[in-house]
Each structure stands twice: as C-alpha cells, then as structure tokens.
LUMZA-727517 format. One line per field, with one value per residue: x, y, z of N, C-alpha, C in turn. Coordinates in steps of 0.001 Angstrom, whole numbers, padded with zeros to 6 digits, always signed. Each point is the difference from the previous one (the first is absolute). Example, Ala and Ser with C-alpha at 12.3 -4.5 7.8 and 13.67 -1.06 7.14 Angstrom:
2
n.px (+013190 / -000350)
n.py (-005690 / +001050)
n.pz (+007800 / -000720)
ca.px (-000890 / +000820)
ca.py (+001190 / +001190)
ca.pz (+000000 / +000060)
c.px (+000900 / -000770)
c.py (+001200 / +001090)
c.pz (+000000 / +000730)
REM end
This chain:
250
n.px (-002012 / +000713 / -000015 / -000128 / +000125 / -000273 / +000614 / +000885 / +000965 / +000786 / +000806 / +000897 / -000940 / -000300 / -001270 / +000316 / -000999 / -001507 / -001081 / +001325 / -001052 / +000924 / +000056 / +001058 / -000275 / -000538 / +000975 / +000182 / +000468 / +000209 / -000110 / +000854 / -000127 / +001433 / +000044 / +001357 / -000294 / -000709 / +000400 / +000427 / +001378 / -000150 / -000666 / +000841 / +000748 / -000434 / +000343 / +001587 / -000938 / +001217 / -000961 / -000041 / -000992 / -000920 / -000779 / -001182 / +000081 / +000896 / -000158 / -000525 / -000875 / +000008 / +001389 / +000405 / +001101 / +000290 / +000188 / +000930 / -000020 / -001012 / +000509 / +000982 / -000443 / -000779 / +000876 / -000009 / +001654 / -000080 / +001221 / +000203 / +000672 / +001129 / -000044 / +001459 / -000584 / -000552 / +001148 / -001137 / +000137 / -000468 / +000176 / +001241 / +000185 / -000314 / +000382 / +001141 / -000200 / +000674 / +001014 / -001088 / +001079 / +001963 / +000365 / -000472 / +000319 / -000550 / -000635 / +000624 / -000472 / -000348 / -001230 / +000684 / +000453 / -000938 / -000638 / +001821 / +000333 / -001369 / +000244 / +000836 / -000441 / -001053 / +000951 / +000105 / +000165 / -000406 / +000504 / -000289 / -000761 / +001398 / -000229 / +001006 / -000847 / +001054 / +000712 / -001044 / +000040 / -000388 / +000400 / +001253 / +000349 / -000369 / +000162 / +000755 / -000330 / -000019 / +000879 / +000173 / -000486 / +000255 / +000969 / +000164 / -000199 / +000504 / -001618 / +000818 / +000324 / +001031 / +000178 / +001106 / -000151 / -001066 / +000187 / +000422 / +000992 / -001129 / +000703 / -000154 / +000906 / +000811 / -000095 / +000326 / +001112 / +000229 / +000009 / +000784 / +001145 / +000128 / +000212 / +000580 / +001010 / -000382 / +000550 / +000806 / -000279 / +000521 / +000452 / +000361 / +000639 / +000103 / +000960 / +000206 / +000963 / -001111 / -000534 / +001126 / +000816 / -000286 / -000124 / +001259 / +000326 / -000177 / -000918 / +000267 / -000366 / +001056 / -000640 / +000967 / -000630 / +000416 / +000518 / +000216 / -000080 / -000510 / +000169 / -001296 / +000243 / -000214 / +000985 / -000799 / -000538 / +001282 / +000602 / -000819 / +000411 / -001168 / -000505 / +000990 / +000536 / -001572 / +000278 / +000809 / -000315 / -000418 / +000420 / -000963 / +000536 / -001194 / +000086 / -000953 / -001530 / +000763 / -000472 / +000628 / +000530 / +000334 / +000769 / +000477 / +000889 / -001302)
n.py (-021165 / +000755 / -000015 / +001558 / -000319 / +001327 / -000017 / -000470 / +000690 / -000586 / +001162 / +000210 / +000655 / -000884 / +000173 / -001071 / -001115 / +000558 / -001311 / -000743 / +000247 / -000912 / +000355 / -000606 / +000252 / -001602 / +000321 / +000171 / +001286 / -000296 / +000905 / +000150 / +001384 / +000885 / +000525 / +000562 / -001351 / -000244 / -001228 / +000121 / -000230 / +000584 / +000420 / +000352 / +000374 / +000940 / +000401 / -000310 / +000284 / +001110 / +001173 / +000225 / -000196 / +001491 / -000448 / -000597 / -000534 / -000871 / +000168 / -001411 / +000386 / +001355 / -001173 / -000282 / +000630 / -000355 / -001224 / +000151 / -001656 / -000415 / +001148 / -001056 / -000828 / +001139 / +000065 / +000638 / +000170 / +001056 / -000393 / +001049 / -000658 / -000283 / -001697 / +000779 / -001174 / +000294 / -001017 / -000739 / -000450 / +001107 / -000726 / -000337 / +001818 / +000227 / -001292 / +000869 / +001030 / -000538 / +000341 / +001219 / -000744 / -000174 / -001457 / -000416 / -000928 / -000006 / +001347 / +001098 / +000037 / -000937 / -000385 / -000503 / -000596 / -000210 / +000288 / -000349 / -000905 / -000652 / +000348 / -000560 / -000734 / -000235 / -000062 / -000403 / -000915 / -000622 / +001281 / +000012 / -000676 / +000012 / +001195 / +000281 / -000191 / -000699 / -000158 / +000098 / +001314 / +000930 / +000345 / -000598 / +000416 / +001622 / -000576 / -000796 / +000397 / +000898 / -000223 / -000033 / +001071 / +000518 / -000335 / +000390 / +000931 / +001144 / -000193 / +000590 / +001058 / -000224 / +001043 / -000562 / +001289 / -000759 / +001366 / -000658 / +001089 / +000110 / +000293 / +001342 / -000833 / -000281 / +001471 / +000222 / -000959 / +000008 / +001224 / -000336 / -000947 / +001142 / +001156 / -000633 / -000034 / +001828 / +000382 / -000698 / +001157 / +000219 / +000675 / +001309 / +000599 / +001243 / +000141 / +000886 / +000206 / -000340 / +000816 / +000198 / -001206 / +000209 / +001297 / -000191 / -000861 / +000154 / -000892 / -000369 / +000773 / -000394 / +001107 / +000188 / +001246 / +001422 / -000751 / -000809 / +001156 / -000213 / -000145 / -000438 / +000000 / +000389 / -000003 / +000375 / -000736 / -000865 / -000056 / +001101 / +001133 / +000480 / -001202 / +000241 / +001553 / -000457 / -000726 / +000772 / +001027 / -000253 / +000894 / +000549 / +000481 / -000067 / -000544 / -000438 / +000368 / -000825 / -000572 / -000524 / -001331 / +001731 / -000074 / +001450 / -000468 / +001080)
n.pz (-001590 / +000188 / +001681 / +000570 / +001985 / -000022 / -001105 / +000714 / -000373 / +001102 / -000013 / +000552 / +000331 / -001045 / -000479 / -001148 / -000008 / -000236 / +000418 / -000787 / -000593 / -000193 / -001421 / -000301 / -001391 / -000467 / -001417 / +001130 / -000808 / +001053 / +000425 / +000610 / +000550 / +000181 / +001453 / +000349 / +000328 / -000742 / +000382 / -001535 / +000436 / +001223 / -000890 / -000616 / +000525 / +000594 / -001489 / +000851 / +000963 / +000297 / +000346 / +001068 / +000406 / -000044 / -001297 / +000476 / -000871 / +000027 / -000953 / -000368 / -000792 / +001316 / +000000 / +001596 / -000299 / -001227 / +000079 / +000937 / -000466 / -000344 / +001468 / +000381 / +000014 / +001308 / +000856 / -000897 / +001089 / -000662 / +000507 / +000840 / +001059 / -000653 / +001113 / -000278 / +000512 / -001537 / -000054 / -000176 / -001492 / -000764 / -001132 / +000596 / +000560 / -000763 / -000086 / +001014 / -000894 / -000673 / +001383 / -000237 / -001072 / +000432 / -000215 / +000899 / -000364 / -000685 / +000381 / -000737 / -001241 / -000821 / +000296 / +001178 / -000873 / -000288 / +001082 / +000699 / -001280 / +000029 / +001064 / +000006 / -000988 / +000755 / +000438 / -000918 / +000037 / -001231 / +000305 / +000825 / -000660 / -000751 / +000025 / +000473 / +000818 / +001056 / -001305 / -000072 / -001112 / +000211 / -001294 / -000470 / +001112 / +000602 / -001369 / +000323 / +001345 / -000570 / -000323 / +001082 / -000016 / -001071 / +000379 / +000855 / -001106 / +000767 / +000493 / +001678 / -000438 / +000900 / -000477 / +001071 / -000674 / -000707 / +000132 / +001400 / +000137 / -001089 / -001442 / -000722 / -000859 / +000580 / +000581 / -000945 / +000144 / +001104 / -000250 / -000815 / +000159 / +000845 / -000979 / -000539 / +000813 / +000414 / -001358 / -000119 / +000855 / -000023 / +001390 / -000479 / +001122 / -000503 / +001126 / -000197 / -000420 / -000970 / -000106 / -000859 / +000356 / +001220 / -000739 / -000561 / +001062 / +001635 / +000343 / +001014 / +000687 / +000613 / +000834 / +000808 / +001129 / +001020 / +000905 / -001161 / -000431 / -000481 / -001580 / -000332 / -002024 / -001312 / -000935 / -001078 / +000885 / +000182 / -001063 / +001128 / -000323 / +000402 / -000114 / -000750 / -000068 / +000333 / -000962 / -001246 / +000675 / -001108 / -001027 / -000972 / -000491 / -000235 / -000552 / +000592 / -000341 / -000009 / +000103 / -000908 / -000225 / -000408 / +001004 / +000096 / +000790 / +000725)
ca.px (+000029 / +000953 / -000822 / +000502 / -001295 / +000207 / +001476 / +001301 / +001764 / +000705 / +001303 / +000051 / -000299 / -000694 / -000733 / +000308 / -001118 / -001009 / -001237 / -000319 / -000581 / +000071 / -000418 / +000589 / -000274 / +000774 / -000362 / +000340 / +001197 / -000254 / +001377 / +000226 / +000919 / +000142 / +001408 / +000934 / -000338 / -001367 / -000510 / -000435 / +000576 / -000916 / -001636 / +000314 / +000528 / -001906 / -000678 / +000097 / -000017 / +000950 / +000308 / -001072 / -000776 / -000058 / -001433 / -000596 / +000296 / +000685 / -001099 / +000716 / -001273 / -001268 / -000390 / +001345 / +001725 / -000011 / +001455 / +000990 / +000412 / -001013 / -000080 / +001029 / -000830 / -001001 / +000491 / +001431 / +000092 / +001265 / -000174 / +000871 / +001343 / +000420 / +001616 / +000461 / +000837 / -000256 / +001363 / -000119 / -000683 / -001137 / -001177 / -000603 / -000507 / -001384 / -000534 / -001087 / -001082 / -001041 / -000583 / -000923 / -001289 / +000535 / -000065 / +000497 / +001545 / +000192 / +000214 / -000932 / -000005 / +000395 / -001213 / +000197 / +001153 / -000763 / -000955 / +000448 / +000627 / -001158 / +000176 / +001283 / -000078 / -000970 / +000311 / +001184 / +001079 / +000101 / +001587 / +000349 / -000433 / +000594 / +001004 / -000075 / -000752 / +000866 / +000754 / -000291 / -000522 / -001472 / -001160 / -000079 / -000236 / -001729 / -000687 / +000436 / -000472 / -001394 / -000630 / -000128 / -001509 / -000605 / +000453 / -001221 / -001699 / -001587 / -000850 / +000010 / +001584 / +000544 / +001393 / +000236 / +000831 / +000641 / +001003 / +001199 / +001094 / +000126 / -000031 / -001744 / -000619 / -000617 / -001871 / -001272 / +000090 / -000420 / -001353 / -000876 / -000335 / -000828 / -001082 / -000123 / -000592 / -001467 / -001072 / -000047 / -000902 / +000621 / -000228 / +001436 / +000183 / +001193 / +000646 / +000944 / +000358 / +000730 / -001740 / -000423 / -000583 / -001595 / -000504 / -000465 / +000494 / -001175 / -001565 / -000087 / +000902 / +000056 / +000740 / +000381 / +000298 / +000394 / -000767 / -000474 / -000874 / -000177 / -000442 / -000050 / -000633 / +000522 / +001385 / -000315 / -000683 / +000537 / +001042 / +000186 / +000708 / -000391 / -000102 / +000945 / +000131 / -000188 / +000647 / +001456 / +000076 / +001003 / -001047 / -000154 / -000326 / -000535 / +000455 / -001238 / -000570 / -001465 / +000112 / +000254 / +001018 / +001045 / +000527 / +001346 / +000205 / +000575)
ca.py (+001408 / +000683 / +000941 / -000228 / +000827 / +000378 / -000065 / +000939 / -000222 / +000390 / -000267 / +000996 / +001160 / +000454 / -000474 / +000227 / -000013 / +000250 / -000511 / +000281 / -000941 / -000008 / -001319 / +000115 / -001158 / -000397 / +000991 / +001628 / +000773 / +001050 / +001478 / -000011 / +000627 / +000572 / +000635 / -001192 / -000499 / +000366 / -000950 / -000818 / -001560 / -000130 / -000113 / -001189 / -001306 / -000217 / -000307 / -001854 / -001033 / -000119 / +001002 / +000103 / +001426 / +000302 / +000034 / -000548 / -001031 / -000079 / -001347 / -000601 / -000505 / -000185 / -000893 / -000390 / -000375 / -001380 / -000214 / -000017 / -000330 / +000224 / +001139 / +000681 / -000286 / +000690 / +001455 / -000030 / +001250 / +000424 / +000991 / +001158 / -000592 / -001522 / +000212 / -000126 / -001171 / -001424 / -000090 / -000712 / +000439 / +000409 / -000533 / -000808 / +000167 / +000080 / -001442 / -000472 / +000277 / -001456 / -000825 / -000540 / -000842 / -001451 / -001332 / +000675 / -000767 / +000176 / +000754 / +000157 / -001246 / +000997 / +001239 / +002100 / +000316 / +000362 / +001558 / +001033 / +000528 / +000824 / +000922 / +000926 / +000502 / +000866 / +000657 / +000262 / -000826 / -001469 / -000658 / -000088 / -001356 / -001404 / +001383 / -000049 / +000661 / +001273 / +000903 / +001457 / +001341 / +000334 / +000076 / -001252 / -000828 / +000576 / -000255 / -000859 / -000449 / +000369 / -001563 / -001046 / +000234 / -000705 / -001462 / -000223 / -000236 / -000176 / +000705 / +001279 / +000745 / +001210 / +000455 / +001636 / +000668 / -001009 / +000558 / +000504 / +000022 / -000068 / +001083 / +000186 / -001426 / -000866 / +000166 / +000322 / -001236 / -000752 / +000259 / -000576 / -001072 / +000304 / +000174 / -001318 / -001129 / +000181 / -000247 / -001527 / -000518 / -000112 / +000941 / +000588 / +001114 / +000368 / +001270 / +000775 / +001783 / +000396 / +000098 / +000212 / -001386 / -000047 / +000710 / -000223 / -001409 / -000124 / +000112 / +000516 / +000449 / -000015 / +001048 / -000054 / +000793 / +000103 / -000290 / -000851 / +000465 / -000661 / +000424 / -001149 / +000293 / +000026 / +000670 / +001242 / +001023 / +000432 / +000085 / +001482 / +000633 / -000044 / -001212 / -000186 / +000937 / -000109 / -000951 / -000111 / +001193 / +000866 / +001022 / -000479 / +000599 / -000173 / +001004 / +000521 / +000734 / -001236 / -000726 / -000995 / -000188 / +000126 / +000876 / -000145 / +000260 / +001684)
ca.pz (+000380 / +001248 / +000805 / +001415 / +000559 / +001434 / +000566 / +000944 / +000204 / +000989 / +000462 / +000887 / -000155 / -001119 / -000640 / -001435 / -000605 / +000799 / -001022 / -001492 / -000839 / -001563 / -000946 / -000926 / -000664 / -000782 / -000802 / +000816 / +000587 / +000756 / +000128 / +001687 / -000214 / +001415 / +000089 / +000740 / +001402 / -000322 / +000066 / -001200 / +000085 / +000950 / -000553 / -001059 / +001135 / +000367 / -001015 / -000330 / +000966 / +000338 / +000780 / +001066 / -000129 / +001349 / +000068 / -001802 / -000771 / -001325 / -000511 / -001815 / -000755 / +000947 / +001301 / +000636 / -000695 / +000505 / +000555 / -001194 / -001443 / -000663 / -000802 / -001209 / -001182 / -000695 / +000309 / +000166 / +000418 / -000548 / +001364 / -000286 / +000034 / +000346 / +000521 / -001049 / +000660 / -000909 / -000871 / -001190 / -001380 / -000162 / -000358 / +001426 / +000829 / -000781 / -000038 / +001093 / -000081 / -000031 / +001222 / -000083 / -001180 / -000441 / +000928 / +001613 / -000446 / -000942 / -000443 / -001287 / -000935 / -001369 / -000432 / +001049 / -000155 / -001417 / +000592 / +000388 / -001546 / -000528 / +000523 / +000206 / -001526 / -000007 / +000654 / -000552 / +000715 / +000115 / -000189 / +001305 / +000711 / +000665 / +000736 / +001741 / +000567 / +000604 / -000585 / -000862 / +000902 / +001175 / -001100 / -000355 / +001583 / +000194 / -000411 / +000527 / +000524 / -000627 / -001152 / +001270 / +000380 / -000792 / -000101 / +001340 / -000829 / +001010 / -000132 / +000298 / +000561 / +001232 / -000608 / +000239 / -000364 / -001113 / -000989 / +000248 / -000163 / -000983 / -000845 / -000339 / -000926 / +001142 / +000397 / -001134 / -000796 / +000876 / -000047 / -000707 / +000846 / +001202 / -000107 / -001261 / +001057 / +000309 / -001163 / -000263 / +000954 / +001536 / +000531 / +000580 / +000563 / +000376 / +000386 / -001360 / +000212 / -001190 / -000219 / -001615 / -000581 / +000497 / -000479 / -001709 / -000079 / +000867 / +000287 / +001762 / +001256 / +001296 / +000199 / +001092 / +000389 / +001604 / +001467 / -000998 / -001145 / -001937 / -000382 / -000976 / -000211 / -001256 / -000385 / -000790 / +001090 / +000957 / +000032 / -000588 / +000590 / +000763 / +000649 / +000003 / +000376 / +001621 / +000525 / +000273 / +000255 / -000979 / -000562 / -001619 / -001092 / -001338 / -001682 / -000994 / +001212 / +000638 / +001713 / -000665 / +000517 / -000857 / +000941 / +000185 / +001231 / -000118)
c.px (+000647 / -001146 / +000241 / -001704 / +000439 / +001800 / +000245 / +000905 / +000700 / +001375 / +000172 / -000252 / -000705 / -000816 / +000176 / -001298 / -000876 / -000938 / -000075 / -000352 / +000017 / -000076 / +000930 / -000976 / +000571 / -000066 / +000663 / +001589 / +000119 / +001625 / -000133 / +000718 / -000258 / +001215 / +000895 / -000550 / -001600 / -000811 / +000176 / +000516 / -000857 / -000743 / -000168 / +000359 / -001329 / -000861 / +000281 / +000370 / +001392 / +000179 / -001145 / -001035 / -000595 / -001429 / -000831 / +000380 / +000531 / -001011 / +000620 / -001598 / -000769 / +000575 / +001957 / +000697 / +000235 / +001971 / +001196 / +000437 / -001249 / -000270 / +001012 / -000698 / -000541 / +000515 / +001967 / +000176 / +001536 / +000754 / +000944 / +001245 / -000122 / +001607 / +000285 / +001216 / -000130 / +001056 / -000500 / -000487 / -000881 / -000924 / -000539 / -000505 / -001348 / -000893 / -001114 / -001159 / -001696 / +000053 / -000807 / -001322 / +000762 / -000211 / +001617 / +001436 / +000372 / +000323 / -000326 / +000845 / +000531 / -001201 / +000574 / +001465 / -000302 / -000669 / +000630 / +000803 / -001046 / +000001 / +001198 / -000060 / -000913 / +000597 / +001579 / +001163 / +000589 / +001649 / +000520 / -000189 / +001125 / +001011 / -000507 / -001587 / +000381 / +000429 / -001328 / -000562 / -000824 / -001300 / -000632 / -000735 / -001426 / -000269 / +000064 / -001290 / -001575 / -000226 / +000322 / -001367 / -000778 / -000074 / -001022 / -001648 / -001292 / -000647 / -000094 / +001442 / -000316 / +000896 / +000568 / +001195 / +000658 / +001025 / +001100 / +001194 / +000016 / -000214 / -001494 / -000055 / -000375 / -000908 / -000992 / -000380 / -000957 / -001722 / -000942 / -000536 / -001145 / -001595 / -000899 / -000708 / -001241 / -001111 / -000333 / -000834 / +001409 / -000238 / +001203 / -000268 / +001962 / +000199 / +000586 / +000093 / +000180 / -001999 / -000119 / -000206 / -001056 / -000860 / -000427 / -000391 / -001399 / -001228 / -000127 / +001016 / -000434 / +001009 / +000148 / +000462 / +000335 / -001581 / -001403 / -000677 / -000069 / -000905 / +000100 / -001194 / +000138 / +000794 / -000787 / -000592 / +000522 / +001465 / +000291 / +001193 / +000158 / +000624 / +001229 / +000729 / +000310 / +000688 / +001118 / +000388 / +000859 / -000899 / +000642 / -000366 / -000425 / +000196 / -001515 / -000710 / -001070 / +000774 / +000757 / +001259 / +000971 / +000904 / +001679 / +000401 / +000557 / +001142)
c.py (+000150 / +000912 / +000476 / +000814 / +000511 / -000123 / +000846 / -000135 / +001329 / +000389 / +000140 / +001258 / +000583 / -000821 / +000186 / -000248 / -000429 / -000098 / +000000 / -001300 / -000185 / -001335 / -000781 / -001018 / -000009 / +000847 / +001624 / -000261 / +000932 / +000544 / +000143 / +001019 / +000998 / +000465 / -001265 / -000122 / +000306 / -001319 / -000902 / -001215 / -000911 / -000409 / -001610 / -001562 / -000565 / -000793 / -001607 / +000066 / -000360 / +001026 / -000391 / +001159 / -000014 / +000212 / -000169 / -001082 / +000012 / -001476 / +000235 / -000591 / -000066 / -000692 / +000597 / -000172 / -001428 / -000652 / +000887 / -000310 / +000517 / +001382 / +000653 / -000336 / +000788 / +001802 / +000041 / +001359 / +000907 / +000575 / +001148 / -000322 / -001536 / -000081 / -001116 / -001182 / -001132 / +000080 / -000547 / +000721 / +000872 / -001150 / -001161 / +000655 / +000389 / -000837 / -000109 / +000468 / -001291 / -000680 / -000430 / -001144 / -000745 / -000423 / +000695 / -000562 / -000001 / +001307 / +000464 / -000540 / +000924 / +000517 / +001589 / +000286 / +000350 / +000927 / +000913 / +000478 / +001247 / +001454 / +000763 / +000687 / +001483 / +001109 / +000950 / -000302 / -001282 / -000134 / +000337 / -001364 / -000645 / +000970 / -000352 / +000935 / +001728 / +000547 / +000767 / +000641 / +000260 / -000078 / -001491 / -001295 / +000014 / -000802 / -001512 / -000432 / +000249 / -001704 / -000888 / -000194 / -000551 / -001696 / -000402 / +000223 / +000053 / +000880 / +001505 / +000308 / +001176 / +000555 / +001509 / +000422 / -000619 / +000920 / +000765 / -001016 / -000287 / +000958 / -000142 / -000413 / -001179 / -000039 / -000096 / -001841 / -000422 / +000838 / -000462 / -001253 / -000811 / +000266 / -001019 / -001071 / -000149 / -000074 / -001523 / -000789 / -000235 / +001053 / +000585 / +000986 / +000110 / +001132 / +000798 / +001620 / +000613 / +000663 / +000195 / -001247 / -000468 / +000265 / -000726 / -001643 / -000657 / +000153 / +001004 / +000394 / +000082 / +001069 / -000383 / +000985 / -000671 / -000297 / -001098 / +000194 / -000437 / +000440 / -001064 / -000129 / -000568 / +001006 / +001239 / +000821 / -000050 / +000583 / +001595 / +000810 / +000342 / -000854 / -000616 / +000774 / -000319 / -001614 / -000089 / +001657 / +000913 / +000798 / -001269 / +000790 / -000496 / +000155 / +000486 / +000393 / -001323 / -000880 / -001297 / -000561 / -000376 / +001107 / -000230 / +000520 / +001679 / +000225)
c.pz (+001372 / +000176 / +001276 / -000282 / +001185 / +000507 / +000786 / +000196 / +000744 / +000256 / +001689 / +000527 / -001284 / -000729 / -001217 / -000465 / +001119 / -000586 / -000950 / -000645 / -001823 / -000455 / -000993 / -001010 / -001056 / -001310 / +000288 / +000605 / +000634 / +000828 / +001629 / +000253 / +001420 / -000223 / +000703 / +001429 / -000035 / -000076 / -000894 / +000343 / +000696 / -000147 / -001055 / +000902 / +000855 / -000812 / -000775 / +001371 / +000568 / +001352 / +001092 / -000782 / +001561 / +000163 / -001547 / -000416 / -001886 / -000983 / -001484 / +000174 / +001135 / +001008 / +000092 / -001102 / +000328 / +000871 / -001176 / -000962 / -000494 / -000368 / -000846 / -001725 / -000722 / +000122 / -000255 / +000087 / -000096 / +001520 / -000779 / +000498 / +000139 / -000019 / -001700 / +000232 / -001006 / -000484 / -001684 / -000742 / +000016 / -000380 / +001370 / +000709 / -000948 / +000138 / +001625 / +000430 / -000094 / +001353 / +000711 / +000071 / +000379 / +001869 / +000856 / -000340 / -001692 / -000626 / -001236 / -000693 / -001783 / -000253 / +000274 / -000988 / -001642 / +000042 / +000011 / -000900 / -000282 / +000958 / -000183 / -001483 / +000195 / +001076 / -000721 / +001008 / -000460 / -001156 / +001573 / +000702 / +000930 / +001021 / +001613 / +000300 / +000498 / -000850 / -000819 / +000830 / +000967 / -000928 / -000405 / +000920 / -000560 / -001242 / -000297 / +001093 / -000812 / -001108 / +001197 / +000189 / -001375 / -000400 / +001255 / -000521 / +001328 / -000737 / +000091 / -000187 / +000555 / -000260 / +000660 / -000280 / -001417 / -001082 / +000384 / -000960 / -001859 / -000911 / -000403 / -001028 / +000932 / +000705 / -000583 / -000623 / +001823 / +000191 / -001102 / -000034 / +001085 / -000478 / -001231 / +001033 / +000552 / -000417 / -000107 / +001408 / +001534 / +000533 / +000892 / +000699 / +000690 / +000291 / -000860 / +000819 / -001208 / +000066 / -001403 / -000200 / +000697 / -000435 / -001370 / -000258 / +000451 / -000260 / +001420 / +000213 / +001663 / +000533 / +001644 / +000631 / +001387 / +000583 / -000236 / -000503 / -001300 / -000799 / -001716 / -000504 / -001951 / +000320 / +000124 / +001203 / +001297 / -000462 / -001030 / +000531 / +001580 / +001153 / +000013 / +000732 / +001716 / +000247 / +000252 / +000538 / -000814 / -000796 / -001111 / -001352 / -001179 / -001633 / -000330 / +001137 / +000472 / +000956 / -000291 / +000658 / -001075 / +000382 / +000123 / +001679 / +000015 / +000820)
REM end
C-alpha cells in the first residue's frame, strides 16, 4: 500500500498540496485530477520518491520508500514528458523496461524481450516491433512507453496524463487495461483531464484545488457536478435533473 501523511508540496509562492493524507491500495483505481499547474505531476513524482516534499511523509506498507532499484520494482511511473533521444527498436526500447530485475552488466536478457512481444501486442503495436522508436507518432510513442511500464510489472503505477496524444479507441483499450490491472490486485492512480473516464473507469478520486486544498473520496461522492464545476471553473450542463456525472461543457 502507497501512503502519504500529512503531505506538503511547495512551489514558489504557492502551496499545491497541504496535509494531505491518502491511501493507495492494492485492488483501487484511483483518478487525480485538477486544473493546469494544480499539482498532479508533482504529486505523483512525490509519490515514487523522485520530488522533495516539504512536509509529512511518503510510505510503501507503513515504513520509508525503499532505495531506488528496489523501488523501481514496486512503483512504476508514467512521466508526462520524456526526452525523445532512443535511436533503437521499439521492441528494444520496450525490453528495458525489465532493468530493473537485469545484472548491472549484463543487462536484459530474452525473458524482457518476450514480455515486451506480450505488451506491444496488448498494446496494439506488435507490427511496429522492429520500426525505429523515433519514427512513430505522438500516439504510438504514448503507447509505446505505456508496454515499457508493463514489461517493468510493479506493484503500483503512477500514471500521468496516461491518454495523451491517443484516439478514443486507444483510450478506451489503455483504460481498460489499467483498470484490468486493478482488479487483478495492483494499484493505479492517474492524472487524466478527461472526468468522463474518471468517472466511468475509477474507484477514487483525488480532487486538487488552489492554495492546497483537496478533496478525496469514491468516485460517486466526490465526483458531482458540483464539485467539479468548482474545480475546473466552468459551468456544466446536465442532460437530466440529477447531480450525476453525465455532463456536457454549457
């Protein structure tokens, strides 16, 4: 189980999160959501032990994050940019996902190169395998690095912004995924700007307002019109007369 207590995260002049205490466990999908510059990357990076925090503590089963290799083991983390400097194969850059696990000189091996057939398939990619990295799309990449992560098999994923740059067959194939995964007992939370797939996909939500305010809770009771409304400052129009999050932007 992923846990903060008492977090705090800092910019310059602004407080993004303020005593927040959550749970991720294993089994739960959980939804991260805000406006732009609202903390989520932030938050997630906190969450493998990559960002300073500025108060509280980050914990995996009650005790200290453990070193780096080991937590790559157990937390793998989607970032929202990466420098696009791999010249080799998809299916090689897939493979390293297992670094993990392999020997400091050796490197990975054909297990990661059998994982990462098994991913890229699942990813609808695996006639791309032997194609330059660099040469596909922004879509293809995003999902590309998404069976990196799977080939990597941790316990937790961190996933932000896991559905950029892909068509809504593609969203819908990685939410499901995601959410398959949870069921099967791992434990996800991701950023998304999308609240209908939060909405329909998700167990939790983590709402992130100004001056670190939050707000977290099940989908169904935090994720109303309302509450939404005040997160992203927009009106919302309803099709029916209930509070539901089945809303078109007024």
């Amino acid at each position: 189980m992923l846990s903060a207590r008492q977090l705090a995260l800092k910019v310059p002049g602004r407080t993004l999160v303020e005593q927040l205490d959550f749970e991720l466990k294993q089994g739960t999908c959980a939804a991260l959501l805000g406006r732009n510059g609202a903390g989520k990357s932030s938050l997630l990076l906190a969450f493998a032990g990559l960002r300073a925090i500025d108060g509280g503590a980050v914990m995996l089963d009650g005790i200290a994050l453990p070193p780096p290799r080991e937590r790559a083991r157990l937390i793998g983390l989607l970032l929202q940019d990466e420098q696009d400097s791999y010249w080799g194969s998809v299916l090689d850059y897939v493979s390293l996902g297992r670094l993990p696990y392999a020997a400091p000189i050796a490197g990975v091996g054909e297990e990661a190169r059998v994982l990462a057939v098994r991913a890229l398939a699942a990813l609808d990619l695996i006639d791309h395998q032997a194609q330059s990295y660099r040469s596909l799309s922004g879509g293809e990449r995003q999902r590309a690095r998404i069976a990196q992560l799977l080939v990597q098999d941790p316990q937790i994923y961190l996933l932000d912004e896991p559905l950029t740059h892909l068509d809504l067959g593609h969203q819908a194939l990685v939410m499901k995924l995601f959410v398959g995964l949870s069921r099967a007992g791992r434990a996800v939370v991701m950023s998304l700007h999308e609240p209908l797939w939060a909405a329909k996909a998700c167990d939790e939500a983590l709402l992130l307002y100004d001056s670190g305010r939050f707000l977290h809770g099940p989908v169904n009771e935090v994720m109303t019109v309302r509450n939404i409304e005040a997160l992203y400052g927009c009106r919302l129009e309803t099709p029916d007369a209930g509070n539901r999050m089945h809303f078109i932007p007024a």
